[in-house]
C-alpha positions in Angstrom: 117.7 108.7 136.5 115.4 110.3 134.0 113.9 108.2 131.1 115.8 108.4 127.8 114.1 110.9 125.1 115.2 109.2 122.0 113.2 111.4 119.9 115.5 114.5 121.1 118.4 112.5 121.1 117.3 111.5 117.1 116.9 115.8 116.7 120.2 116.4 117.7 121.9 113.8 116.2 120.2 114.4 112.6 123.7 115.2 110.9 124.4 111.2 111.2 121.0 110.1 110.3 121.3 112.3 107.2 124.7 111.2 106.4 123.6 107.2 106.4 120.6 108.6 104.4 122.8 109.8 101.9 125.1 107.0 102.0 122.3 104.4 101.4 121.2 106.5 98.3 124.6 106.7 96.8 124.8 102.8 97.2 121.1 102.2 95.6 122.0 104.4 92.9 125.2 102.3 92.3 123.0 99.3 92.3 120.9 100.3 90.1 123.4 101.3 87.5 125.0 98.0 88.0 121.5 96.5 86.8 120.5 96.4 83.0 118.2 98.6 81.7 115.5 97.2 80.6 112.1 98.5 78.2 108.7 97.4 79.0 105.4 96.1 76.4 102.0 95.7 77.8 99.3 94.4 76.2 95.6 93.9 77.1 93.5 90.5 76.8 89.7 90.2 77.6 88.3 86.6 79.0 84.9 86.1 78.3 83.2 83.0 79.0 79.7 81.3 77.8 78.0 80.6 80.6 74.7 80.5 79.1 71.3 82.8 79.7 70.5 81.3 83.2 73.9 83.2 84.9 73.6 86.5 86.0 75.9 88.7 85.4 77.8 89.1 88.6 78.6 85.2 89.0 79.8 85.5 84.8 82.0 88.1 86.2 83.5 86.2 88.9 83.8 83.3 86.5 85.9 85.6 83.9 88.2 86.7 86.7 88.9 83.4 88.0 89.3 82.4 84.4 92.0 85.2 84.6 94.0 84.5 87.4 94.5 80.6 86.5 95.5 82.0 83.4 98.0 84.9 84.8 99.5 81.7 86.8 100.0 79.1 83.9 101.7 81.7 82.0 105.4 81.2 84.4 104.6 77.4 83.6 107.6 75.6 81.8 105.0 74.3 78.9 103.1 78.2 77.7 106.9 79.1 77.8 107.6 76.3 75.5 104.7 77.2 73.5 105.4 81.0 73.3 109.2 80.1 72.3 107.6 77.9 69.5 104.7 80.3 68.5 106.8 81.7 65.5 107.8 85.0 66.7 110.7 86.5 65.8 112.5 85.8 69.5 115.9 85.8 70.9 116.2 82.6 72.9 119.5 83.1 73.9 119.0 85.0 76.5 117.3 82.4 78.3 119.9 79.8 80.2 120.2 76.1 79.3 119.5 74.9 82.3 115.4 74.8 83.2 115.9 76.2 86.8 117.8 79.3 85.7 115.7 79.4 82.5 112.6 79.6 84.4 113.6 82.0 87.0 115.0 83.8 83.6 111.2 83.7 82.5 109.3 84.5 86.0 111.4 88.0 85.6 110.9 88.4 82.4 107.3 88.7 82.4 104.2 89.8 84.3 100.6 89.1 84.8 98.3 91.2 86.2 94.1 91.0 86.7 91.8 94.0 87.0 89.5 93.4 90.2 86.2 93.2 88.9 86.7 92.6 85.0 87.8 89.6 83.0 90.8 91.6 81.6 94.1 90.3 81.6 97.5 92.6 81.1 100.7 91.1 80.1 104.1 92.7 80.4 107.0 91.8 79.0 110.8 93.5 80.1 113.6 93.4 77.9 116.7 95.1 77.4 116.0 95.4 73.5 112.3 97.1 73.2 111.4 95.2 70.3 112.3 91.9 71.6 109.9 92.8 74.3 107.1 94.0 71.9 107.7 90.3 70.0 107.9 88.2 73.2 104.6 89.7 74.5 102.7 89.3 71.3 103.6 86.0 71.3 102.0 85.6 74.8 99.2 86.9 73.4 99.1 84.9 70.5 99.4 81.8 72.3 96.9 82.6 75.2 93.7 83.8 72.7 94.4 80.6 70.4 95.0 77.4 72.9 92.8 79.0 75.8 91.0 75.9 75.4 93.6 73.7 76.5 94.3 75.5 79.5 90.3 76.2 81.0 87.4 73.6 81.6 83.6 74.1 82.0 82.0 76.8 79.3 83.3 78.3 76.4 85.9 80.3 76.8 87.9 83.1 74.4 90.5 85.4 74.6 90.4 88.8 72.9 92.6 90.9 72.5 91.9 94.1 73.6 95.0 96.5 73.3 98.0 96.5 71.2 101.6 96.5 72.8 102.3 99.7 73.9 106.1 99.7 74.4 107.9 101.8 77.1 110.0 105.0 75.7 112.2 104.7 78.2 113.5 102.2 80.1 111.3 101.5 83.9 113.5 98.6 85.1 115.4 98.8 88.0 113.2 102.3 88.7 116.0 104.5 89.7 113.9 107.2 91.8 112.2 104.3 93.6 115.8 103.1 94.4 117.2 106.2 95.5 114.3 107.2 98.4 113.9 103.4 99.2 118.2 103.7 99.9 117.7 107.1 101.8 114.9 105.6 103.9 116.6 102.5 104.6 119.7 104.1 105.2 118.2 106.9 107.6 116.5 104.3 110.0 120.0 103.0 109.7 121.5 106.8 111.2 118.3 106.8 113.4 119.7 103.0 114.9 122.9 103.9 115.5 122.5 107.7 116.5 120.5 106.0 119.6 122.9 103.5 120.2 126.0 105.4 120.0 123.7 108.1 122.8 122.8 104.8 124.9 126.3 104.1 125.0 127.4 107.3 126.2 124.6 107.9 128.9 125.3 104.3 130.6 129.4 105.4 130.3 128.6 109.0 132.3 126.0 106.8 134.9 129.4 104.2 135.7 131.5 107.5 136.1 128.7 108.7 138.5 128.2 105.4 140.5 132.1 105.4 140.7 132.0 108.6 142.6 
């Protein structure tokens, strides 16, 4: 018995893989519809550290960007959110459950930090269903972050500039729908491509019985 060619047997079966394809991006597309829509605002922080004249200026780099990524971490930490809620912005806080599991899980979606490889800048994004609450809610972040930096860092002076104003989102970028709709077709064609071989396995080993039984 010859050796099963699954990539022909994929060719000629496409009309099934095409058909879950399509099926899978139907279903992200109703996903993502189900999902709020929600604005983004980015802002841009720059960590510079005193390190004093005997550093050169690769290891201050290093030191900046380390400086960064403690900070990018401490930000889902239940005490900055604490101290962003009590910063004096003009912020919602209702949308952020009672309980401090669901609140921080709440928070850990809500917002995003991000370091640029080689540079001591920090980006902060903020998603929101209402633009403006995001806009407040990140400036808040940034408020917090360039005026207690001290109590979070040890070992040099440290600061916390910032860099780049909010820039708010026109529209909204959360769920991304196009990113939803080709990750459902491609997930939903290896799907077709599964059961197209399956369903051809099944019928081979069914005509090899009916030729063993004669």
């Amino acid at each position: 018995m010859s050796q099963p060619n699954y990539i022909r047997d994929v060719a000629r079966g496409w009309q099934t893989v095409v058909m879950f394809g399509l099926l899978g991006l139907v279903l992200a597309l109703i996903v993502s519809f189900i999902q709020p829509l929600q604005y983004s605002s980015t802002v841009r922080l720059l960590i510079l550290q005193d390190v004093g004249s005997g550093v050169d200026a690769y290891t201050a780099s290093r030191a900046e960007e380390r400086i960064a990524d403690n900070l990018s971490t401490l930000i889902y930490t239940s005490t900055f959110f604490d101290q962003v809620m009590a910063s004096g912005f003009s912020i919602d806080q209702s949308v952020f459950p009672e309980d401090d599991s669901k609140k921080r899980k709440t928070w850990g979606k809500m917002v995003k930090a991000t370091v640029s490889r080689g540079s001591g800048l920090l980006s902060i994004t903020v998603y929101h269903r209402d633009v403006e609450q995001a806009q407040q809610i990140v400036r808040a972040v940034a408020s917090v972050l360039t005026e207690r930096v001290g109590e979070y860092t040890s070992g040099g002076t440290v600061s916390v500039s910032l860099v780049d104003d909010p820039l708010n989102s026109r529209w909204p970028v959360k769920p991304n729908i196009l990113v939803n709709i080709l990750s459902g077709f491609v997930l939903g064609s290896f799907v077709g491509i599964g059961y197209t071989i399956l369903q051809t396995e099944r019928i081979r080993r069914r005509h090899q019985l009916v030729h063993e039984a004669f």
